[in-house]
C-alpha positions in Angstrom: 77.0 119.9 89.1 79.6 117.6 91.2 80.9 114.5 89.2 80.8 111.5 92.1 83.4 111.4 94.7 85.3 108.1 94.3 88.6 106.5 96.6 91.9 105.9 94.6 94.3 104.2 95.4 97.6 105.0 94.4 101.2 102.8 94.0 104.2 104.5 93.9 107.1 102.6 92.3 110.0 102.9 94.2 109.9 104.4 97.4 112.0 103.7 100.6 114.5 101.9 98.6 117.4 102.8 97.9 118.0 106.3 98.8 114.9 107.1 98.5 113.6 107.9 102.1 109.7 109.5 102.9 107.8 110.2 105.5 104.2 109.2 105.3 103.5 112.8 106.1 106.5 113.2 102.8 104.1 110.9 100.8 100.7 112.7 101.0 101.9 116.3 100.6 101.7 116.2 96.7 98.0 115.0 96.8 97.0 117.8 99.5 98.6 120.1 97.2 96.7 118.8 94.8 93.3 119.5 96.3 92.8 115.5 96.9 90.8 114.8 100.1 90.7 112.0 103.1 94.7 111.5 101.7 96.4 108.5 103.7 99.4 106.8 103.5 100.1 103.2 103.9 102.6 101.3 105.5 105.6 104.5 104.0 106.1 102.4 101.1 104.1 104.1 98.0 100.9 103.2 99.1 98.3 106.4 99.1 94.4 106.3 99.0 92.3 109.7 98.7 89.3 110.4 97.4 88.0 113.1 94.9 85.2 114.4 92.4 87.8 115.8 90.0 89.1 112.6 88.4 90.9 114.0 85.7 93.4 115.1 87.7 93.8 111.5 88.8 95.6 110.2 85.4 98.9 108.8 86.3 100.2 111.0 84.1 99.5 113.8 86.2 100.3 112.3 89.6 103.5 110.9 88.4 104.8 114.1 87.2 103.1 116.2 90.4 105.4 113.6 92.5 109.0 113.4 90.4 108.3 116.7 90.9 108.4 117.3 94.8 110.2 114.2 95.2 113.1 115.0 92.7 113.1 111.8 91.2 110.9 109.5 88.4 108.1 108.4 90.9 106.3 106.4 88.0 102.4 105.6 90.1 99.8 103.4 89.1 96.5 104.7 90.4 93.4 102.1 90.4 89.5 103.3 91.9 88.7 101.4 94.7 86.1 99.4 92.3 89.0 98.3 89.9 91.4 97.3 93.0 88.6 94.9 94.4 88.4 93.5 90.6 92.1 92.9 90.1 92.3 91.4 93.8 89.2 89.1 93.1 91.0 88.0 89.2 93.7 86.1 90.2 93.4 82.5 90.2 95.8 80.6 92.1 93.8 78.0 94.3 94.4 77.8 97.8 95.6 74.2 97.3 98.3 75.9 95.0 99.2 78.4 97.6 99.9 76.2 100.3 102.3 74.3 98.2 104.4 77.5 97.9 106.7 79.7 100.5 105.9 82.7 98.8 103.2 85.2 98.6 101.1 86.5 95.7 102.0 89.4 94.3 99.7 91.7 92.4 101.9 93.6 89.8 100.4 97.0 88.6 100.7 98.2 84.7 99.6 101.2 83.2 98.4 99.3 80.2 97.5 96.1 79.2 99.9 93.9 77.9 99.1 92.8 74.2 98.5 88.9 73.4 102.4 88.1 72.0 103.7 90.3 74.9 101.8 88.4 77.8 103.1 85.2 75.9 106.6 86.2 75.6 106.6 87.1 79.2 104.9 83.8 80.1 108.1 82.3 78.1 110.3 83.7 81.2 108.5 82.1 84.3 110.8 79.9 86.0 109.5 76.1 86.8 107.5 76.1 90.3 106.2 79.9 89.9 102.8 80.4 88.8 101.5 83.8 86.8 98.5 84.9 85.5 97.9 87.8 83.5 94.4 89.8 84.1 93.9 93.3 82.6 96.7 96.0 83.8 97.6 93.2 86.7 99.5 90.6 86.5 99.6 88.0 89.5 102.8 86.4 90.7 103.3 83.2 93.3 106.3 82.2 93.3 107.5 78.7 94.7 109.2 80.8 97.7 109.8 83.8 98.3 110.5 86.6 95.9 114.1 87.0 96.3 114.5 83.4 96.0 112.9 83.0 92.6 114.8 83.4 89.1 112.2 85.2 87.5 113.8 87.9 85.7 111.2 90.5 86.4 113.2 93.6 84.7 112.6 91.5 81.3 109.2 91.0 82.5 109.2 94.9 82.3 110.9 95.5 79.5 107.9 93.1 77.5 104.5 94.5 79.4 105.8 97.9 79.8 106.2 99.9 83.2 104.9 98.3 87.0 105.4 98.2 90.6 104.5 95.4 92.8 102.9 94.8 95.8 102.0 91.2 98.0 98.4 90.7 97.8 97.9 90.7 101.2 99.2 94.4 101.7 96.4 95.2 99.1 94.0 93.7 100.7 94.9 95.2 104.5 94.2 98.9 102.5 91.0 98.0 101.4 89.9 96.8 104.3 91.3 99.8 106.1 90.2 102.4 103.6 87.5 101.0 101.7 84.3 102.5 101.5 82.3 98.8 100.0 84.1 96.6 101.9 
């Protein structure tokens, strides 16, 4: 009997930076090879969504190596189902009064794990005055006072406490549910 076919969505760290130039069409050929269906790319930036009844070939274990792989370089994803994307998108909990006092955007930082206690509170030791964080799970949300580039959070020591991540605004999270969400 078929296990239930559920969308993923996965974020690739790293991608069109740098050197590092893909295709959309570059993106999704892992996950075809795979044997991943209804495969899209988002916005050529390390965004995919597809959908499959074989989730233990989801672990990002398995679609980070599948990727250095073809890629050629450390492609480190972070792979949530649909259900646990509209959780983490619904946990953080910056008011809207809060957000309008800001330039910047929330961000929604992906981990594969999450953080202990002492790590979350170590990290919290590192948030510059005006930025707000919240920690929720394997996310952590960022809004800082303007924008990202303008902010002296040092967010490779952030890394080096919770462990690996890639981040993404909040807003470009949301757009990909609403474009490729099935309960939304």
């Amino acid at each position: 009997m078929s296990e239930e076919v559920v969308r993923f969505f996965a974020f690739i760290r790293a991608i069109n930076v740098g050197g590092r130039r893909l295709t959309n069409d570059d993106l999704i050929a892992p996950f075809l090879t795979l044997g991943l269906d209804e495969v899209a790319a988002y916005q050529a930036a390390g965004n995919v969504t597809f959908v499959t009844d074989k989730p233990q070939i989801v672990s990002s274990g398995t679609l980070s190596d599948a990727l250095s792989t073809e890629f050629g370089f450390a492609a480190p994803t972070f792979v949530r189902t649909e259900t646990d994307l509209l959780a983490a998108v619904q946990a953080h909990a910056f008011e809207e009064k809060a957000v309008a006092r800001t330039e910047g955007r929330i961000q929604i930082v992906f981990m594969h794990e999450t953080p202990s206690k002492d790590a979350i509170t170590e990290a919290m030791d590192l948030i510059p005055e005006g930025d707000r964080v919240t920690f929720s799970g394997r996310e952590w949300f960022w809004l800082p006072q303007k924008g990202v580039s303008d902010s002296t959070l040092p967010v490779a020591k952030v890394e080096n406490i919770v462990g690996p991540m890639t981040m993404r605004t909040l807003g470009t999270v949301n757009r990909m549910l609403k474009r490729f969400g099935r309960s939304t």
